[in-house]
N, C-alpha and C positions, 0 to 999 in steps of 0.2 A: 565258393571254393570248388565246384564243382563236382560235390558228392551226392551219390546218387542217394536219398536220406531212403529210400522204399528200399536197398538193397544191403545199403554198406553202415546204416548206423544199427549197431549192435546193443547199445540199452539205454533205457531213456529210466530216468530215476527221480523217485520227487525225496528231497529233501527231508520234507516235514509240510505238511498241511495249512501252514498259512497263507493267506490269499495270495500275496505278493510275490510268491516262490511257484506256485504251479495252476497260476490261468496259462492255458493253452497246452496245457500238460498233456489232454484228451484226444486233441488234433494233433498234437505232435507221433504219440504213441503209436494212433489210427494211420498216420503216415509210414512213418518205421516198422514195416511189415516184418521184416527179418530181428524186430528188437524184443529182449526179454523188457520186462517191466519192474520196477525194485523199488521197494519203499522200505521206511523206517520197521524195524521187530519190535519198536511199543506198543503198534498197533494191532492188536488179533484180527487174524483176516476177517472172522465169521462176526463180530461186534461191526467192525467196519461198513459191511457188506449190510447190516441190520439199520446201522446210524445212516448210512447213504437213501435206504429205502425211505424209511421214514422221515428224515430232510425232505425226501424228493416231493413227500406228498404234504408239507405243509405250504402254508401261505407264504410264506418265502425261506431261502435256502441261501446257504453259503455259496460261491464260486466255486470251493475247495469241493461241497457235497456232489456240485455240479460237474465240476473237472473227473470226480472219481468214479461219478456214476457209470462216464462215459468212459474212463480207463474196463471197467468192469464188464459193461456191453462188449468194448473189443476184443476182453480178454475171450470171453464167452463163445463169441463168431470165431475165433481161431482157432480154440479143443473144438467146436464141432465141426469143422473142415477136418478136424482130424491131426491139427500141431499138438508135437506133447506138451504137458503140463509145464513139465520143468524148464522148458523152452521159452514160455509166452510167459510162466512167473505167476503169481508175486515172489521174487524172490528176495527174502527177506536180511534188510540189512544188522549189522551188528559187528561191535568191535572183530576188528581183525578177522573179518573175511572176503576170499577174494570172490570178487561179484563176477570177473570174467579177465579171460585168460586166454590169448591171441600167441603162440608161440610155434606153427607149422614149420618145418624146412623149408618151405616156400615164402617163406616172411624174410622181408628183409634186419626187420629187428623184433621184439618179441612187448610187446602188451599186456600190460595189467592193471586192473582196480579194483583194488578195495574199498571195503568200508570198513572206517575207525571207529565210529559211532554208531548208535549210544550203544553206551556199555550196561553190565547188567546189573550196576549199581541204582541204575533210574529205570528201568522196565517197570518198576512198581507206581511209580510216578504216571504213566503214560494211563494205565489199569484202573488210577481212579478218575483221571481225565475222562478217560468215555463214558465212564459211568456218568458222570457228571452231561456227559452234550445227548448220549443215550435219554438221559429224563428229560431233559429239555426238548430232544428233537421229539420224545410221546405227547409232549403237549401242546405239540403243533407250534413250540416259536425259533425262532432262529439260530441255528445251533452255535454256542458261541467257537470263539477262536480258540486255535490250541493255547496253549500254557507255554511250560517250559521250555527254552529253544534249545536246551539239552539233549532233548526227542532227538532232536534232527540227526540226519547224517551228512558227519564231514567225511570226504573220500581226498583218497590217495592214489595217485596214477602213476604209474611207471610205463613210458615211452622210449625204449631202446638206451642212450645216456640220458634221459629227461626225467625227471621228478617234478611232481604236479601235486601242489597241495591244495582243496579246496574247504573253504570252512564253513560251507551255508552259514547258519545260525547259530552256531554249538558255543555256549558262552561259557563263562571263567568261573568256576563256584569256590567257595573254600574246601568242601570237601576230594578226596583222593580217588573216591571213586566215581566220582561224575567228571562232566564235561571235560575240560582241556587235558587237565590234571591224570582222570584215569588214562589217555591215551598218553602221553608223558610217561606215566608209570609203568605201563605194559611191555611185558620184555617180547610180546609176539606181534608189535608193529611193523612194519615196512619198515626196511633199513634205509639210511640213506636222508639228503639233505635237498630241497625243491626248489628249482631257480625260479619258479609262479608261485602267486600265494593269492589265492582268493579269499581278501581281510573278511574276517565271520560278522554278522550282524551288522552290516552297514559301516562297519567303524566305531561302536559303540564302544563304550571302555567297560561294560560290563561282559564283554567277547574275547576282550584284551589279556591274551595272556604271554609276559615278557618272557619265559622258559621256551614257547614256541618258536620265538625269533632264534631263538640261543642255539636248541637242540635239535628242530627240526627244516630250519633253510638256509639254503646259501647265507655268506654275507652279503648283505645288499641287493635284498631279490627284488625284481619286477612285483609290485604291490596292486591289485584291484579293489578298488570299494565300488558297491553301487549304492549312490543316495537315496533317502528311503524323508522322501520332503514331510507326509503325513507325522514321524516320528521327531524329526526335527537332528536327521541324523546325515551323514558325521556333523559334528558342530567343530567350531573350530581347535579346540584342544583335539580333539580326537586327529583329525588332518595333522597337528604339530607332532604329534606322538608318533602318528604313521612315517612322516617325511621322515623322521629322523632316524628311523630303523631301514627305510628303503631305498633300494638304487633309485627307481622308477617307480611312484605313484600315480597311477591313472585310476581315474573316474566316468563312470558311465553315465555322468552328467555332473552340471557345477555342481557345486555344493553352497554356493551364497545363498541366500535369501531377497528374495523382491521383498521390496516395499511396498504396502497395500497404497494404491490410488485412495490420496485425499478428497472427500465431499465437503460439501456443504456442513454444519454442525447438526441441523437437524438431521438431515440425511444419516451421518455418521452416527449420530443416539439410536434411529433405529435399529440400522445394520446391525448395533455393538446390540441391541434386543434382538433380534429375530434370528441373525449367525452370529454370535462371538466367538466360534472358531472357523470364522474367514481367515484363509491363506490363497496367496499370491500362486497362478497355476506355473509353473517354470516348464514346458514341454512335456516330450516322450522318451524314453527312455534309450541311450544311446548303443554304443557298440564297441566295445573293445577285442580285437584280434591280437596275438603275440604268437608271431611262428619263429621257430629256431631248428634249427638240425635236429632230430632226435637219434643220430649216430656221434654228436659231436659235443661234449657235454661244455666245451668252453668257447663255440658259439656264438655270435651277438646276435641276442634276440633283434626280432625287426617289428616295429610295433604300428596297428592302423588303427585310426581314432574316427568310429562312422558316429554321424547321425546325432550329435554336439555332445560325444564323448572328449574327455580333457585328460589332460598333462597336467598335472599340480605340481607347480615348478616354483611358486611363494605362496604364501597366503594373503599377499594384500588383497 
């Protein structure tokens, strides 16, 4: 696209802590010279910074401790050059605030993101998770995964006529103050309806909330899922559910499943003993682009599919 990412990318943001969301998170940030940094508010900076350390020095370590080790170095090299704080970050996300604000007379349209998430129904939720990976990472073993993908933060962008919904991981709970729900309920949301929707959790039906379609996107919006094979996600109900809410569903890779290569039967006895959670490798993970006007709110998007990104146009 030709952006210079050292000068012009403005903030890089991780989600939520699970591996599959922010490997290269580290390199990325270290590139974006000019970018603040933003993460989830369940996390207390000074816990984090504690759990990163001693990850760092057991026998082995998450990605996620490894990716934020190295957020935390950069951040460090950049106050002592002398960038201020509030500049390089963390700055912390949480319903309905705005992360950054592009609005100069010199602009041809005016910029913003927020973050919707998490709200402060679940901050107490995140409080006993560390506590929890904090004991673990003291006794030297691998810090487990985060928990609840409530944590995460879903953002909102506002692009000149454009609205940008994305959902990380933020799932669908019964209660009014978590997940989808509290942002639903909140009278201090971003106004307004998003012709993108980045579908939350792979597709999962446990992310799945039908009020989002209703209240917060166009009809018929441009739909994103990325398959997530280790979970066994979207499966096919999940794909049926999506099509039938969007203009345009695309995937950042198929969603079928390979069939395992049949052996021999002794061959196969062992395998089913030594891996019985053998799965079929399906690629790398692909790329999906959607550019449209951001002066022009009814626009036809124009869409590019890299690197064995898909169109889900049936499900045969």
């Amino acid at each position: 696209m030709n952006v210079d990412v050292a000068s012009r990318v403005r903030l890089v943001v991780a989600t939520h802590w699970h591996d599959d969301h922010i490997k290269g998170i580290g390199e990325t940030f270290s590139a974006a010279r000019e970018a603040k940094f933003v993460d989830s508010s369940a996390y207390p900076l000074q816990k984090l910074v504690r759990l990163v350390k001693l990850a760092s020095e057991a026998s082995e370590s998450t990605s996620a401790t490894r990716e934020y080790n190295s957020v935390l170095a950069t951040m460090k090299k950049r106050r002592e050059k002398g960038e201020r704080a509030d500049a390089v970050g963390p700055t912390r996300a949480i319903a309905n605030r705005k992360l950054l604000a592009l609005n100069s007379a010199s602009r041809p349209f005016d910029s913003e993101v927020f973050s919707l998430s998490p709200s402060d129904g679940v901050i107490s939720l995140a409080e006993a998770e560390l506590a929890v990976a904090l004991n673990a990472a003291k006794g030297g073993v691998r810090v487990p995964r985060q928990g609840p993908n409530q944590l995460s933060v879903a953002l909102w962008l506002r692009v000149g006529a454009l609205n940008v919904l994305l959902g990380a991981d933020l799932e669908h709970v019964a209660g009014t103050t978590e997940g989808w729900r509290a942002i639903l309920g909140s009278s201090e949301r971003p106004s307004g309806f998003a012709k993108f929707f980045k579908v939350p959790h792979h597709g999962s039906k446990n992310a799945d909330c039908p009020e989002v379609w209703s209240e917060m996107l166009v009809s018929r919006p441009i739909a994103v899922m990325t398959p997530y094979t280790s979970s066994r996600l979207p499966g096919m109900a999940d794909i049926d559910r999506t099509r039938a809410r969007a203009g345009r569903l695309l995937l950042t890779s198929p969603f079928s499943r390979r069939a395992l290569p049949r052996r021999e039967n002794a061959v196969e006895k062992t395998l089913r003993e030594i891996a019985p959670k053998r799965r079929a490798l399906e690629g790398g993970m692909g790329h999906v682009r959607v550019r449209c006007s951001a002066l022009d709110e009814h626009d036809e998007s124009r869409v590019e599919l890299k690197n064995g990104a898909i169109e889900c146009t049936s499900v045969d």
